[in-house]
C-alpha positions in Angstrom: -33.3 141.0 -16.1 -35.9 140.9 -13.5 -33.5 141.4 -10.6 -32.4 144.4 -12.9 -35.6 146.4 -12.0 -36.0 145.8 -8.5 -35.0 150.0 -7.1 -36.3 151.2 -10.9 -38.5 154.5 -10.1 -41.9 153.9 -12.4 -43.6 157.0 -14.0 -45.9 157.4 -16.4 -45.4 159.0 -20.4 -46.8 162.2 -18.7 -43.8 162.1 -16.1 -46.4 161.4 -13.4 -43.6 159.3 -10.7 -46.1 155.8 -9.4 -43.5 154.5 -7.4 -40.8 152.8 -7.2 -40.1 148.9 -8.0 -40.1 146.3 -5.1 -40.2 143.6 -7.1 -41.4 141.1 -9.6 -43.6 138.7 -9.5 -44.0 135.8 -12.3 -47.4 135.6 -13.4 -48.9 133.5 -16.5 -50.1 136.4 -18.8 -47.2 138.7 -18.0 -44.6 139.4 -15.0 -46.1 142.1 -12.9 -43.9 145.0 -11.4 -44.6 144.9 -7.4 -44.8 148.7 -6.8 -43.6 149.9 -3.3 -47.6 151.8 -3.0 -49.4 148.0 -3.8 -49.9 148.9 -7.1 -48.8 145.7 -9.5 -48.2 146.7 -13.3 -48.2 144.1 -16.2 -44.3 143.8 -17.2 -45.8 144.5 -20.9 -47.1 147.9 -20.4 -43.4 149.1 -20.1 -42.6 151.2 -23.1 -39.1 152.6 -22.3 -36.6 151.3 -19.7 -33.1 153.5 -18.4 -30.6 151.1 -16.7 -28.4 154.0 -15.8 -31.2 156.5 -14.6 -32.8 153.7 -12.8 -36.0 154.4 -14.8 -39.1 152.9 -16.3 -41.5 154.4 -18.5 -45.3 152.6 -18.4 -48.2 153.2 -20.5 -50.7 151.6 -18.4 -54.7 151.9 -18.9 -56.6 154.6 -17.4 -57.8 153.3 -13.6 -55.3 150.3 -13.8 -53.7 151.4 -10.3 -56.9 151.6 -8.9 -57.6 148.2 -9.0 -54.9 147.3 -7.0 
């Protein structure tokens, strides 16, 4: 599944593109999607995933991507 995701172009549920999957990492609390800008998203905050698009759908916490 995780190999699956790797290429997957990440946006937001306001259609705002954050980039695109580079990879995942394994981490305790939840895998974290390696974004090809830095940015690392908990695997959890996905809400909707298209294999055939290629897409994932995040619902991510105001400011998360700037922590990164």
């Amino acid at each position: 599944f995780r190999s699956e995701l790797v290429g997957a172009l990440v946006s937001d549920a306001t259609g705002t593109t954050l980039g695109t999957v580079q990879a995942v990492e394994p981490n305790p609390a939840s895998d974290l999607l390696v974004l090809d800008g830095g940015g690392l998203i908990p695997l959890r905050f996905v809400t909707e995933r298209d294999a055939e698009a290629g897409t994932l759908i995040v619902d991510i916490p105001e400011g998360l991507l700037d922590l990164t």
